[in-house]
N, CA and C atoms as an extended XYZ file, in Angstrom:
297
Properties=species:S:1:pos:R:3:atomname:S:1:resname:S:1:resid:I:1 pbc="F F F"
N       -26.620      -75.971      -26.198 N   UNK     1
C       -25.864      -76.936      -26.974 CA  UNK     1
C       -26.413      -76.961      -28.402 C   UNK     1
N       -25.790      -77.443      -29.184 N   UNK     2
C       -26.037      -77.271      -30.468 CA  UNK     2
C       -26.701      -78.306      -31.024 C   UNK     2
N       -27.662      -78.432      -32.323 N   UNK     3
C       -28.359      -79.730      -32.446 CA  UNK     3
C       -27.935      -80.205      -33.744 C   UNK     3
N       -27.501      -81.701      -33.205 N   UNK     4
C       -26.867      -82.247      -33.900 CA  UNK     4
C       -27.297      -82.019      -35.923 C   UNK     4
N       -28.539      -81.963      -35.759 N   UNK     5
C       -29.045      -81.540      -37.327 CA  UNK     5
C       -28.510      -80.583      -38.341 C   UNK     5
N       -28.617      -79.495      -37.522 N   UNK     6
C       -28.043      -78.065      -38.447 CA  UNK     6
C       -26.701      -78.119      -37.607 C   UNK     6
N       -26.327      -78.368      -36.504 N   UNK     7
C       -25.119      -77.471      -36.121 CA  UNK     7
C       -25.229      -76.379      -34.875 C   UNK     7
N       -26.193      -76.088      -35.001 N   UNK     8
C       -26.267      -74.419      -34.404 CA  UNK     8
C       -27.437      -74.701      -33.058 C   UNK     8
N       -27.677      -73.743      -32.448 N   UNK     9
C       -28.324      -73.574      -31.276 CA  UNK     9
C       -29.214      -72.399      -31.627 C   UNK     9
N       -30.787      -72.572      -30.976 N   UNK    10
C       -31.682      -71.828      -31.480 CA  UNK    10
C       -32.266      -71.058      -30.531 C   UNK    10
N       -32.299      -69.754      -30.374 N   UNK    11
C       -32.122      -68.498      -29.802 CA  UNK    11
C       -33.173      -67.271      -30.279 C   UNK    11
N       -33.552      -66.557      -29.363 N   UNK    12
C       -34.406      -65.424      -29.452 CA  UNK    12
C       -33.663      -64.406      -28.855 C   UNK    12
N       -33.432      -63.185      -29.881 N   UNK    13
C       -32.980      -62.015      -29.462 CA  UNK    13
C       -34.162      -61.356      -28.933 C   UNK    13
N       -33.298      -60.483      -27.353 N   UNK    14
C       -34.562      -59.757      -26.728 CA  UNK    14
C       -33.479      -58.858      -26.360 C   UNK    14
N       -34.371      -57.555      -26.281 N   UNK    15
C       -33.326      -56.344      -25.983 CA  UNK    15
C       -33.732      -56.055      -24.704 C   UNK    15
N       -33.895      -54.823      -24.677 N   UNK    16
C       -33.871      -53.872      -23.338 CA  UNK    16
C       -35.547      -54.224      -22.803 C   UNK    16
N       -36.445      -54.804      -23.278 N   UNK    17
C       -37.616      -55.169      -22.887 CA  UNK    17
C       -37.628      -55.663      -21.695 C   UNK    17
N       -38.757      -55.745      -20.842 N   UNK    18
C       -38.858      -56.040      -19.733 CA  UNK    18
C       -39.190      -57.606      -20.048 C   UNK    18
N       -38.919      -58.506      -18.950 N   UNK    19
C       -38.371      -59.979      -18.507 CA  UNK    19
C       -40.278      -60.690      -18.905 C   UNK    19
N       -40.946      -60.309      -18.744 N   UNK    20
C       -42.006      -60.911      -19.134 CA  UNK    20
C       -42.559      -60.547      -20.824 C   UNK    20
N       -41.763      -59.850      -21.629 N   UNK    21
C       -41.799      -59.609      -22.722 CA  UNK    21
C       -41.037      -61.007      -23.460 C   UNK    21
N       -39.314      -61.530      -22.922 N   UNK    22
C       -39.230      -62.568      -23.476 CA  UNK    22
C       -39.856      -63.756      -22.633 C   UNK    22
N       -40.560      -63.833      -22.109 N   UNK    23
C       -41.724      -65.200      -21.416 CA  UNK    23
C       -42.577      -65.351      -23.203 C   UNK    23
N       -43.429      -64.250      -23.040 N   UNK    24
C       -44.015      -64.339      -24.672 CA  UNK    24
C       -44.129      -64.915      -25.626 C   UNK    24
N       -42.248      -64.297      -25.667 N   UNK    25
C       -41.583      -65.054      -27.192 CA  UNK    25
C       -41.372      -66.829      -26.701 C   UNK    25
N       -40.887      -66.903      -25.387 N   UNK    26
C       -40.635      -68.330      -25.168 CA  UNK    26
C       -42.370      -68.971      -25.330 C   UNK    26
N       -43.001      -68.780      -25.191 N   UNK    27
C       -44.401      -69.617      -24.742 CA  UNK    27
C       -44.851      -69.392      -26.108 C   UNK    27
N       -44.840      -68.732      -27.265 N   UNK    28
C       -44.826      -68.946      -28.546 CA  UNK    28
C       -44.658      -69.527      -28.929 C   UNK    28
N       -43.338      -69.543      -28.754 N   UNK    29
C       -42.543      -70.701      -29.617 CA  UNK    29
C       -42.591      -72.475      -28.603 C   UNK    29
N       -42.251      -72.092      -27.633 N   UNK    30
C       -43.174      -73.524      -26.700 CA  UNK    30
C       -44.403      -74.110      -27.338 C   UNK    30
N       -45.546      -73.580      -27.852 N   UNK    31
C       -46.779      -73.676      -28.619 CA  UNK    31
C       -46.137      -74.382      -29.507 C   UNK    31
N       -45.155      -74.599      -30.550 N   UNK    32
C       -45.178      -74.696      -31.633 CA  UNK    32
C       -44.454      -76.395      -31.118 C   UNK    32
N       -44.609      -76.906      -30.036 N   UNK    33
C       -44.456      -77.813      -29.907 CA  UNK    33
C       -42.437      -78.127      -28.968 C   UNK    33
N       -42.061      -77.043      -28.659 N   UNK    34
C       -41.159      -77.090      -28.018 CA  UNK    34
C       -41.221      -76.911      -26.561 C   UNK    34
N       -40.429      -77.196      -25.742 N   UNK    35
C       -40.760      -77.252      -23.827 CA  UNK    35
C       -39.658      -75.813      -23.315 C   UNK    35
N       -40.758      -75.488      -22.771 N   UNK    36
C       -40.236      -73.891      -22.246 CA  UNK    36
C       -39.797      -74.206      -20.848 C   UNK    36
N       -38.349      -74.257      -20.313 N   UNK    37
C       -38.143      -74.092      -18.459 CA  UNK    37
C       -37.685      -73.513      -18.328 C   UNK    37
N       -37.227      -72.245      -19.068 N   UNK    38
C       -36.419      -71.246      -18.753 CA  UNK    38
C       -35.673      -70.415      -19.356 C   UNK    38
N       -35.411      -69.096      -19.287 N   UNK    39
C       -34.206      -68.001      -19.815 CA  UNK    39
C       -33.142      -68.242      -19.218 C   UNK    39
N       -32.387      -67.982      -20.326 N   UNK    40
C       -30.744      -67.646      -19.736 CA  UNK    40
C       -30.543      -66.137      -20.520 C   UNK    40
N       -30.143      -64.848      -20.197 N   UNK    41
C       -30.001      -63.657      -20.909 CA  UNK    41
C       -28.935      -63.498      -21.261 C   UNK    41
N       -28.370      -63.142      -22.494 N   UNK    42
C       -26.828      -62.778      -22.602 CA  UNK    42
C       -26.599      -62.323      -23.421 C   UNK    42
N       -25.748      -61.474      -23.622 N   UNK    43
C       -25.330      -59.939      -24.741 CA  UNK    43
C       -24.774      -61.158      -25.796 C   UNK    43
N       -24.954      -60.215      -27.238 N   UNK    44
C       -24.146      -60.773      -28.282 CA  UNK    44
C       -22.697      -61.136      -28.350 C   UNK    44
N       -22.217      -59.620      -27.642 N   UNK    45
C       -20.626      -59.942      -27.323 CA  UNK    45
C       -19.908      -60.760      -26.615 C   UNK    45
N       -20.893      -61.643      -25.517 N   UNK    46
C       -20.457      -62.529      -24.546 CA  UNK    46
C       -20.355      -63.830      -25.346 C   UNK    46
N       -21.409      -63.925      -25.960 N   UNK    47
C       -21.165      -65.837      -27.121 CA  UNK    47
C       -20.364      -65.210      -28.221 C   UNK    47
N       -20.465      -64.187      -28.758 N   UNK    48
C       -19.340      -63.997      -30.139 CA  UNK    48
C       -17.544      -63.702      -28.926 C   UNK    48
N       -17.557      -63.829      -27.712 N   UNK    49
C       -16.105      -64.153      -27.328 CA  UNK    49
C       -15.973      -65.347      -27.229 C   UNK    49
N       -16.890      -66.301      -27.072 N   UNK    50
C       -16.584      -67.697      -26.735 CA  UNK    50
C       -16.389      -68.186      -28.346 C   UNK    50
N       -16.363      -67.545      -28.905 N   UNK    51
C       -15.548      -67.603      -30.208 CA  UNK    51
C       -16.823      -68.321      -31.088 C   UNK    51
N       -18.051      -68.091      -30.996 N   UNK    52
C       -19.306      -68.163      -31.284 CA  UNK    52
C       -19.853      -67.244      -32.406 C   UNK    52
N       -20.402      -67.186      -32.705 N   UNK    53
C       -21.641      -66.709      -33.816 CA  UNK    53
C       -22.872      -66.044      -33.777 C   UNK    53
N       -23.410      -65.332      -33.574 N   UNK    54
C       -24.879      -65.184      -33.948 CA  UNK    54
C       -25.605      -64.652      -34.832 C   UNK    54
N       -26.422      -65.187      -36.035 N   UNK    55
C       -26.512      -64.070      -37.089 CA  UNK    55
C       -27.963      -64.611      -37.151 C   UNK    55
N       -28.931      -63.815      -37.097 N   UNK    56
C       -29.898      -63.537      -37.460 CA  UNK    56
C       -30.813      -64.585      -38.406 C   UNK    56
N       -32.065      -65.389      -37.976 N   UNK    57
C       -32.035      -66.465      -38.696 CA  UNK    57
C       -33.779      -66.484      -38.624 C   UNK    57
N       -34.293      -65.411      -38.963 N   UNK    58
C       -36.219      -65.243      -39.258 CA  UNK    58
C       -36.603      -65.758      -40.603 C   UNK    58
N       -37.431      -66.423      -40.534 N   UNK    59
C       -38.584      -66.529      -39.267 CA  UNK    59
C       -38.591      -67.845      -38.277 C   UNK    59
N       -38.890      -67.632      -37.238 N   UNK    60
C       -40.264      -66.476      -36.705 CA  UNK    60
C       -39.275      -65.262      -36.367 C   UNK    60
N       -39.923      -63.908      -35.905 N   UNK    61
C       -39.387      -63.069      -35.986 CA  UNK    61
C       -38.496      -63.405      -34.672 C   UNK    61
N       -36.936      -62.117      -34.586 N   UNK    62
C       -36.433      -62.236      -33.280 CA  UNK    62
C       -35.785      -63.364      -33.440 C   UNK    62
N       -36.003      -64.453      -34.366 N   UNK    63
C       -35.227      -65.743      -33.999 CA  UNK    63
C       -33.484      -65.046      -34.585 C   UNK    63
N       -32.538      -66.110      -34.178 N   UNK    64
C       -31.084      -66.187      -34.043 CA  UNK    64
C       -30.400      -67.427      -34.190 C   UNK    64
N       -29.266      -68.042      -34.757 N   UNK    65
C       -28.655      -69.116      -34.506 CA  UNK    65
C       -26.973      -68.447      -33.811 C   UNK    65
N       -27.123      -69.523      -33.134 N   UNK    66
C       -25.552      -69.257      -32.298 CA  UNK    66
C       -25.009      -70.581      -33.206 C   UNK    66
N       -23.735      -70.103      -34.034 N   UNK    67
C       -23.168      -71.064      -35.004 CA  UNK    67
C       -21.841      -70.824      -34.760 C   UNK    67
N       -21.110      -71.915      -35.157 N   UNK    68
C       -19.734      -72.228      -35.108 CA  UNK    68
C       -19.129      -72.961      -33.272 C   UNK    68
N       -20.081      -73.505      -33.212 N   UNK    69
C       -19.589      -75.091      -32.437 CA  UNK    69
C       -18.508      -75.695      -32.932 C   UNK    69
N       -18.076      -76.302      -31.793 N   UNK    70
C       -16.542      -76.921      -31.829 CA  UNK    70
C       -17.271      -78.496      -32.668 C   UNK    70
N       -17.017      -78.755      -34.122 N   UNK    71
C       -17.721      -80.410      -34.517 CA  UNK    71
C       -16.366      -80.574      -34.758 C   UNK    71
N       -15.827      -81.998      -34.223 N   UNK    72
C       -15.040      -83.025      -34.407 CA  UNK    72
C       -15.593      -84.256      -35.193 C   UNK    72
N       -15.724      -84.607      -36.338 N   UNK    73
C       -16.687      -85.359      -36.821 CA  UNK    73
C       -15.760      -86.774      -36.311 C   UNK    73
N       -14.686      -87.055      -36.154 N   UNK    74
C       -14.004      -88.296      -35.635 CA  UNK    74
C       -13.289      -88.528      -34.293 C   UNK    74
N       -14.148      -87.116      -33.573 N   UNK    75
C       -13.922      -87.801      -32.478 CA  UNK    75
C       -15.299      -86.914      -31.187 C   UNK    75
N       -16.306      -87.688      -31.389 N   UNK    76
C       -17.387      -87.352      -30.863 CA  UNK    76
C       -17.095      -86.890      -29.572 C   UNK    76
N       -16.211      -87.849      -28.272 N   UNK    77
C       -16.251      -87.406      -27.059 CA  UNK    77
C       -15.884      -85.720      -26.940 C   UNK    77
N       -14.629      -85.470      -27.425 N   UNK    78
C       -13.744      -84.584      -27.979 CA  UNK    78
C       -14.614      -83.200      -28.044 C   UNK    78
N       -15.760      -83.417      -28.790 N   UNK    79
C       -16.378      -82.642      -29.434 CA  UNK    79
C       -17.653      -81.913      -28.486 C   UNK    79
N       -18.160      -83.301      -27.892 N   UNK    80
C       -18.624      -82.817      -26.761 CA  UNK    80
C       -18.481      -82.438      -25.851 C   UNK    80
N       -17.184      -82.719      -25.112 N   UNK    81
C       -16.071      -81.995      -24.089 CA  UNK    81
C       -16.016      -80.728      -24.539 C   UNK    81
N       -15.552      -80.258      -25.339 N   UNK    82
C       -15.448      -78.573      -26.085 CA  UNK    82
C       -16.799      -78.029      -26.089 C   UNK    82
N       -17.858      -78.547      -26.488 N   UNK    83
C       -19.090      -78.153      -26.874 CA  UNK    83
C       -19.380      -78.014      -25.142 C   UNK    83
N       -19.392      -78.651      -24.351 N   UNK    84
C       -20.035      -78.462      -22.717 CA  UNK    84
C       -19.124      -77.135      -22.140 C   UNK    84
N       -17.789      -77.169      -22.249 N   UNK    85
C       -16.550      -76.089      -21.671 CA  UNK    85
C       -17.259      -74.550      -22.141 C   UNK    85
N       -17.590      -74.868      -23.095 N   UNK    86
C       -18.290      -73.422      -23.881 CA  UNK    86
C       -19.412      -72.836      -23.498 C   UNK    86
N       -20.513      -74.084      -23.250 N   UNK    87
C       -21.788      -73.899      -22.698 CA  UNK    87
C       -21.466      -73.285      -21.198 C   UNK    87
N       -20.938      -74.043      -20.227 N   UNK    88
C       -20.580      -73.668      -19.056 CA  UNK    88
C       -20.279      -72.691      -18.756 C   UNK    88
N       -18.720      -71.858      -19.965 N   UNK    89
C       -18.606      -70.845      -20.261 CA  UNK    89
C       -19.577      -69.744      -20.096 C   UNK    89
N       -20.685      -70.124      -21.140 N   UNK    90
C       -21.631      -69.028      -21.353 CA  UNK    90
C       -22.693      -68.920      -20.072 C   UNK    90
N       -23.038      -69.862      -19.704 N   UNK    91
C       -23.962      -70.026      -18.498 CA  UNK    91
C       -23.312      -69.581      -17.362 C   UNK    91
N       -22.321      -69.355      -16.940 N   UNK    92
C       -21.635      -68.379      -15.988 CA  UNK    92
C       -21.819      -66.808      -15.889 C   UNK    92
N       -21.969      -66.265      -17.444 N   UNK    93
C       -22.007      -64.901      -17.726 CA  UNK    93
C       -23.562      -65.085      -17.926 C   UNK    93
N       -24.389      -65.943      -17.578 N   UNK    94
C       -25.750      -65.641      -18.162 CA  UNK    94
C       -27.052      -64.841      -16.940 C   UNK    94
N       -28.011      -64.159      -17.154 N   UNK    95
C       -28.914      -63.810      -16.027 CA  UNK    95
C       -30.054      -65.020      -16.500 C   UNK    95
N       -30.172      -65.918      -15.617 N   UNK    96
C       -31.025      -67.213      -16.121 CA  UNK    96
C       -32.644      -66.720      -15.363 C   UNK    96
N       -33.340      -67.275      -16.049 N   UNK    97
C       -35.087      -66.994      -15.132 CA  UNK    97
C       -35.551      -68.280      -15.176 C   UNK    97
N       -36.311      -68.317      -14.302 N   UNK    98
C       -37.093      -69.954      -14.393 CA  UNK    98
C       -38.506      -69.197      -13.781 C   UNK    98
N       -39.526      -69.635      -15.073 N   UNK    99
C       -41.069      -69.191      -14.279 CA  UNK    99
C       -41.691      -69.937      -13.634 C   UNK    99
């Protein structure tokens, strides 16, 4: 989901690396004062169909924003209804890990 501040959702690109390579990047960035419970994996092309965004947004390295969320600025429920349909969306096509 997207945070309400910037807009966007904050993301680490990981390629063909093996599954304890992005643990790493998550427990890094967990350090920096954020709570790590888990991967969800998913190609660029799967959130840029949900009519999504991702462009490249370092530092730290590898980082990403997924931009262009559905904002309804006058009608919050609205907005969050669209914003969850999308998430759900994506979490269907996702390979999720929990360590």
């Amino acid at each position: 989901m997207p945070e309400p501040e910037d807009r966007e959702s904050s993301v680490f690109r990981h390629g063909s690396e093996p599954v304890e390579s992005l643990w790493s990047i998550g427990l890094e960035f967990a350090a920096q004062g954020r709570n790590l419970h888990g991967a969800a994996i998913l190609k660029a092309h799967q959130i840029r169909a949900a009519n999504l965004a991702v462009i490249a947004h370092e530092p730290p390295a590898r980082h990403a924003a997924i931009r262009n969320w559905p904002w309804i600025e006058n009608d919050p429920v609205l907005q969050k209804a669209q914003q969850k349909e999308i998430a759900i969306e994506l979490v269907s096509k996702a390979q999720l890990f929990r360590k």
